[in-house]
N, C-alpha and C positions, 0 to 999 in steps of 0.2 A: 478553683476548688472542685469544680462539678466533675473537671476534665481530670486531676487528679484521681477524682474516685471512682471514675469511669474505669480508669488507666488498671488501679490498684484491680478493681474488678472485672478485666478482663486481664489479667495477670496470674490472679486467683484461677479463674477459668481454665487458664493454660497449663497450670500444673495439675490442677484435679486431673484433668484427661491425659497429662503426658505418664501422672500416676493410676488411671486404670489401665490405659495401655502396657505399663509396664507391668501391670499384675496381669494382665492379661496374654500378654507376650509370654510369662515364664508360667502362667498355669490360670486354670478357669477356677476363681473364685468362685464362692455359690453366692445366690441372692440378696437382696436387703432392698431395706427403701432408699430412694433417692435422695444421696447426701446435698447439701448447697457447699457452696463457695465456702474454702478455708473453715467454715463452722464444721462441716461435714452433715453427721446426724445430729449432733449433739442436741438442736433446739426443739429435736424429739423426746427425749428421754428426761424428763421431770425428776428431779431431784426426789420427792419423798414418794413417788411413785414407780420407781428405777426398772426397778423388777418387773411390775404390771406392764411396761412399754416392752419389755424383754418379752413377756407372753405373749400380747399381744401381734408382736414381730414376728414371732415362731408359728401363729397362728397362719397366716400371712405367707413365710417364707419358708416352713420347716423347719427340723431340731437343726440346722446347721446354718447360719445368714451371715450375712456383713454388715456391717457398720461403720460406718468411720467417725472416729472420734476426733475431729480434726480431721488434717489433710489423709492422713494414715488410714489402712484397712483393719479391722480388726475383727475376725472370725469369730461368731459366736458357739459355742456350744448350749443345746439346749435340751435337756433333760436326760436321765438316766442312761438311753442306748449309745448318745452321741456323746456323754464325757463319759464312758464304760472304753467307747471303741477308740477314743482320742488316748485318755489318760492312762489304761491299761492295755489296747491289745496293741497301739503305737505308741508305749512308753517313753523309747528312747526318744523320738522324733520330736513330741509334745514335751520334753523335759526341760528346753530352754528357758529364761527368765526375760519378760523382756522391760524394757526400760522403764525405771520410774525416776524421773529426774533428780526428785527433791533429796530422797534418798541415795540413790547414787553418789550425790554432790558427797557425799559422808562417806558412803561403804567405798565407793572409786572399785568397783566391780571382786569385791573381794569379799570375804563372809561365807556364808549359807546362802542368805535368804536372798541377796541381787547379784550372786555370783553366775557364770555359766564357764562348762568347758572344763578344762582341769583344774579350773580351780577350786569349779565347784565341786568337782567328781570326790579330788581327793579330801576336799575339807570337811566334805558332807560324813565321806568314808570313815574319815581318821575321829571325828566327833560323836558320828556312831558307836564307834569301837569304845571308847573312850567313855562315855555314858554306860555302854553296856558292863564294859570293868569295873565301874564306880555301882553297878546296882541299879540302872534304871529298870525297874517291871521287876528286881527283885528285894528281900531284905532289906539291904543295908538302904536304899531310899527312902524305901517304906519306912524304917525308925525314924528318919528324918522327918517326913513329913506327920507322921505320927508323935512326933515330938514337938514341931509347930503349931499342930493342930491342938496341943494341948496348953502350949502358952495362949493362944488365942480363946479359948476357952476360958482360960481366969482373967483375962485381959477382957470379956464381954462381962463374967461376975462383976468387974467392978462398975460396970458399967448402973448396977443396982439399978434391973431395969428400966433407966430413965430413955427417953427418947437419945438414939445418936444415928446419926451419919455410919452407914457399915463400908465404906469405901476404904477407909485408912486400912481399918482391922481384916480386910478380905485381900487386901494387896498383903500384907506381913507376912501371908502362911505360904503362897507363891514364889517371892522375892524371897525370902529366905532361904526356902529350900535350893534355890536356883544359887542364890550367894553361897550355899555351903558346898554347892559341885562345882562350883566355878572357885571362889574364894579360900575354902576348905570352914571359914569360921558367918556365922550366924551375926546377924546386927541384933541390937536392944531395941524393944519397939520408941524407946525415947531416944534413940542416938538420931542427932539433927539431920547428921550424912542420911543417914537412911532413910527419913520423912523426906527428905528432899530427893531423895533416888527415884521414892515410888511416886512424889508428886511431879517431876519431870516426867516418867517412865507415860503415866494418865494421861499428861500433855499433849505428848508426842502422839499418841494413839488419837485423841480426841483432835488434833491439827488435821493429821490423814488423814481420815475420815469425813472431812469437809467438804462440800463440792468446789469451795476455792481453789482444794489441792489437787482435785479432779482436774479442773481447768485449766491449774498450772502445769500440771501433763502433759496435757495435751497439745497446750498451750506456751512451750518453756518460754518464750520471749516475756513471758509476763515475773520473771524471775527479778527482771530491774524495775515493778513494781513493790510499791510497798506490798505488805500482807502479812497473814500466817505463818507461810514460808521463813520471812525471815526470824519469825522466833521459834520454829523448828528447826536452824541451824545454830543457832545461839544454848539452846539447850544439848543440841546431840554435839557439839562443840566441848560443851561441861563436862555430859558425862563423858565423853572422850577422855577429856584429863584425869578423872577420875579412874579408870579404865588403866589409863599407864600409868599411875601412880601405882597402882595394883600390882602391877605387872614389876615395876620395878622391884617393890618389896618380893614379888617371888623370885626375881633374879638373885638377888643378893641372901635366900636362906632357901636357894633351891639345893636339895638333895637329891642327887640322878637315881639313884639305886632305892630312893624310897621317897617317890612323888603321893601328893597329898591330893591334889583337886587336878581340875580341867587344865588350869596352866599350866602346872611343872610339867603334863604328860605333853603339852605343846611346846614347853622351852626345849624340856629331854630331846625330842621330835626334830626339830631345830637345830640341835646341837650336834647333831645324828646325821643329817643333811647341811651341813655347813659346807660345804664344799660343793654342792649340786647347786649349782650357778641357776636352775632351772627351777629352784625347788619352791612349792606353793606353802610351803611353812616359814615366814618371814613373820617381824613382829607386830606389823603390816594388819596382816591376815591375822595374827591372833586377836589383836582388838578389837576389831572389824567381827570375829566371830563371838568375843563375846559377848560384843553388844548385839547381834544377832538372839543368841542363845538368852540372854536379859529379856528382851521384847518378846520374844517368844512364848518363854517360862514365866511372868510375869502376867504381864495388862491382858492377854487374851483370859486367862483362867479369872483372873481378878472382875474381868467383867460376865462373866460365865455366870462368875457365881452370885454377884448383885445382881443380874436377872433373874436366878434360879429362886434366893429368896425371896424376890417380889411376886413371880409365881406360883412360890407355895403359899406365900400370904393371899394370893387374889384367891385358889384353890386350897380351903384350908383343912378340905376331908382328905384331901393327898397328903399333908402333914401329917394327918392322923393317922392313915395306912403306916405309913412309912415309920412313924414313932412304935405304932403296934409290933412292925416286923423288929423293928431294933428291941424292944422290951423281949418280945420273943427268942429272938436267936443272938442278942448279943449280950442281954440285960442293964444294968446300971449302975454296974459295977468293976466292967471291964472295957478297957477302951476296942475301937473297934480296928479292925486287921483285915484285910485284901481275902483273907481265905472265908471270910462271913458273907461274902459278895456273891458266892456259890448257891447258898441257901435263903439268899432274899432277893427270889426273885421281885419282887414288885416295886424292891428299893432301886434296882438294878435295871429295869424300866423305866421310871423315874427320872433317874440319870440320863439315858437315852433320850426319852422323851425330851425331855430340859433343853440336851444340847441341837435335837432335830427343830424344835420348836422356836427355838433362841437363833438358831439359824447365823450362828457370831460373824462370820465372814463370808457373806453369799456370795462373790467368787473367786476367792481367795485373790494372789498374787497373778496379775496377768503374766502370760506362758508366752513364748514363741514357737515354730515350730525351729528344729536342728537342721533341717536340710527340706528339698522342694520332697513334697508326703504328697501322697494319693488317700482324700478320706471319702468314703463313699465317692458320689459322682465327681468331684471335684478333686484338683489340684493345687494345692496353694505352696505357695513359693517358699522358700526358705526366708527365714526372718519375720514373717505375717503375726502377729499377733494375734493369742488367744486368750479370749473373756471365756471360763467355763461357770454358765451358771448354775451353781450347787444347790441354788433356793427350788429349782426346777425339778431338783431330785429329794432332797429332805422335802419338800412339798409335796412332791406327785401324790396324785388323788385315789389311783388304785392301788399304788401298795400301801397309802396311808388316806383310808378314809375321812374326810372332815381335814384335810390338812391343818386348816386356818385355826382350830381348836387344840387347846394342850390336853392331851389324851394318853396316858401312859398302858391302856389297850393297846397302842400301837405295836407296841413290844410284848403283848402277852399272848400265848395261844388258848383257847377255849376252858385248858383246864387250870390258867393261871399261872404255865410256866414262862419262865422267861424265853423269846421269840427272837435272833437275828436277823437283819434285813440286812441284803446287801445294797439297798438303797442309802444306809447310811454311813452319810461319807463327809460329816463336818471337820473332818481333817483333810479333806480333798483324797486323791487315791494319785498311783501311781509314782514314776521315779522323783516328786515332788511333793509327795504326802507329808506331813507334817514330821519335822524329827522328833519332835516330843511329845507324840501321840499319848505313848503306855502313860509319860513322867504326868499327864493330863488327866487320864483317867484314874490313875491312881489317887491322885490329889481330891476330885470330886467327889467320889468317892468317900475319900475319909476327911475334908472337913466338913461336909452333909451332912453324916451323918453323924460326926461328932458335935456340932450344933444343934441338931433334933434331938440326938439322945440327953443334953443336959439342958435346951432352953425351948421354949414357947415363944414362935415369932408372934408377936403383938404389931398391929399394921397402925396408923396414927387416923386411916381412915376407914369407911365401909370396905370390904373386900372389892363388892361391885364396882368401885369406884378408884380402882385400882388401877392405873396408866403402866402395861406391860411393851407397850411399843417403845423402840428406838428413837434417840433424838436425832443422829443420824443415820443414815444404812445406803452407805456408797463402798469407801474398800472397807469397814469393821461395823458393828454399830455398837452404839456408847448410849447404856440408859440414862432414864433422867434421873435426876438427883432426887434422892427419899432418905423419910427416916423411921425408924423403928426401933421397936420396944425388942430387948432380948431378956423373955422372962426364965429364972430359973426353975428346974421340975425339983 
């Protein structure tokens, strides 16, 4: 047995070093702590402390270090200059996607979100395009979510201020909207299919975010291990079928010359390149993107905004600003509209502040680079993987003083107007920035403050005593479960 694990561990030994050599061969990684055998760094980095080892390390090694998460290198990025100089002045280079197993197992390199290369290029292009004809950042979404936002509203009246759970009702106004540019038609908040969409959709996002699924990254052999994993393929299995069931019914009542939603403009698309043997529009790739486009438009915003109103409930002189700007410039008897967003400044901070402070995915999706890049002193090889952490820059302590405190100052200049920073970047920046940034903001936006303007958060406990931390925070973080009162004004 002893000689087994001798064996095993100087085997391990052999490849750590045949893989610095090899990154060393083809370019001079920068610094990091000293990884061990097959673990790498990992039994460095503390799960509920992820970040603080990430400063720590930068302290240490500089905004640019290594790590290995496992046998693999993985280049850090660390604060404002170093993902400014990675993610936008070497866009192209830094645009790759690089492997996440569990996921992969489902998308099989096709989508948005785990694609690279042409498939990504075009898919990202043609979905772009496509959002942008449908209204994203103009009108016609805005009625849409303007419209959600106001079922959700009589949907909390009934609520007759009694204590509830806001998770179901904050997922509807997202999901919906996302169903009606993908699907063309809106769910009932009582259709089963749809409780069961947005309680998979939560699943799935609260699986991720495990350090189990960390592990299993890193770690894929651990795949024929029971776990989590396996009920994250069981679910994105479901909605799969759910997904081509869709897709069917738009085959069978697609009109070419007058498409409705996201799919017909991808079957139309399809049908247009049927013959280009080559072509990155298969039905493949449609599913694949729209469960991308689901998870995207969805569980991020749904958890945005369950932190947002926890909060404003722990800060509950910011509700009051903010109910004051809305009685002012919007009143109480007109819903409110994207062009009101001009004149409130401090609601428009707020917002800001929310999503710096909430900090939803501190470093988003890990990156590869495209080819062997020159960053600063170093050389890192094509394929290397990139951690950029974004908590480093919605953090930074000189352009946001007090990081660690929710502060809607941050956003404001002296005389009270609203204040830009290019420091923030909760949708990451560059040829990877989030596709539904605008459809994101828009959304916060107006179900904010269409729940300010008709209700009174009531918290179940002292404000002080208010738990605004994440239960996780590895790739998303997922608050804890609460309930409150939605009093009407």
């Amino acid at each position: 047995m002893e000689l087994i694990i001798l064996l095993s561990l100087g085997l391990s030994c052999l490849i750590l070093v045949s893989l610095w050599n090899r990154s060393y061969v083809k370019g001079k990684l920068p610094p990091g702590p000293t990884p061990l055998p097959i673990v790498g760094n990992i039994l460095q980095l503390k799960d509920k402390i992820f970040f603080k080892s990430l400063r720590e390390f930068s302290k240490v090694y500089g905004s640019v270090f290594t790590l290995y998460l496992g046998m693999k290198p993985t280049v850090v990025l660390y604060g404002f200059e170093a993902v400014k100089e990675a993610l936008i002045d070497h866009g192209e280079e830094f645009s790759g996607r690089a492997t996440f197993p569990l996921i992969d197992k489902v998308a099989k390199g096709l989508g948005i979100i785990s694609s690279n290369g042409e498939t990504w290029k075009q898919t990202r292009r043609f979905s772009l395009m496509v959002l942008r004809d449908m209204g994203m950042g103009k009108r016609t979404i805005e009625d849409r979510i303007q419209e959600e936002a106001l079922y959700l509203v009589e949907a909390l009246k009934k609520t007759n201020g009694s204590p509830c759970d806001p998770t179901f009702f904050l997922s509807c106004v997202p999901c919906n909207v996302i169903s009606s540019i993908i699907f063309k038609n809106r769910f009932d908040y009582s259709d089963p299919e749809f409780q069961t969409l947005i309680d998979d959709f939560h699943k799935i996002l609260t699986i991720v975010s495990t350090p189990w699924i960390q592990l299993h990254s890193a770690f894929p052999v651990l795949d024929y291990l029971p776990g989590s994993h396996k009920k994250f393929l069981k679910i994105a299995e479901e909605q799969m079928k759910f997904i081509s069931k869709k897709i069917k019914e738009h085959k069978q009542s697609l009109d070419p010359n007058n498409p409705q939603d996201f799919i017909d403009y991808f079957l139309i698309k399809m049908e247009k390149e049927k013959h280009n043997q080559q072509s990155e529009f298969t039905m493949d790739n449609l599913a694949i993107t729209v469960w991308d486009l689901f998870i995207a438009g969805t569980e991020t915003i749904t958890s945005t905004l369950l932190f947002s109103l926890l909060i404003l409930m722990k800060h509950p002189e910011v509700s009051v600003k903010v109910k004051e700007e809305i009685d002012h410039v919007i009143g109480r008897n007109r819903r409110p509209c994207m062009q009101d967003r001009r004149r409130m400044p401090y609601t428009d901070a707020v917002l800001h502040e929310l999503q710096r402070y909430i900090d939803l995915v501190p470093t988003g999706f890990c990156r590869t680079v495209t080819k062997d890049t020159q960053l600063g002193d170093y050389l890192i090889p094509k394929g290397t993987n990139i951690l950029t952490c974004l908590t480093s820059v919605l953090h930074n302590d000189k352009e946001f003083p007090n990081p660690e405190k929710f502060d809607p100052g941050h956003f404001l200049d002296a005389s009270g107007n609203f204040k830009k920073s290019e420091y923030f970047l909760p949708f990451s920046a560059g040829k990877r920035i989030c596709i539904g940034e605008g459809l994101s903001l828009m959304e916060l936006f107006l179900i904010l403050t269409n729940i300010l303007q008709n209700f009174t958060l009531k918290p179940l406990v002292d404000p002080k005593d208010i738990d605004t931390s994440p239960v996780e925070a590895t790739l998303a973080k997922v608050p804890h479960f609460y309930k409150l009162s939605f009093i009407s004004v």
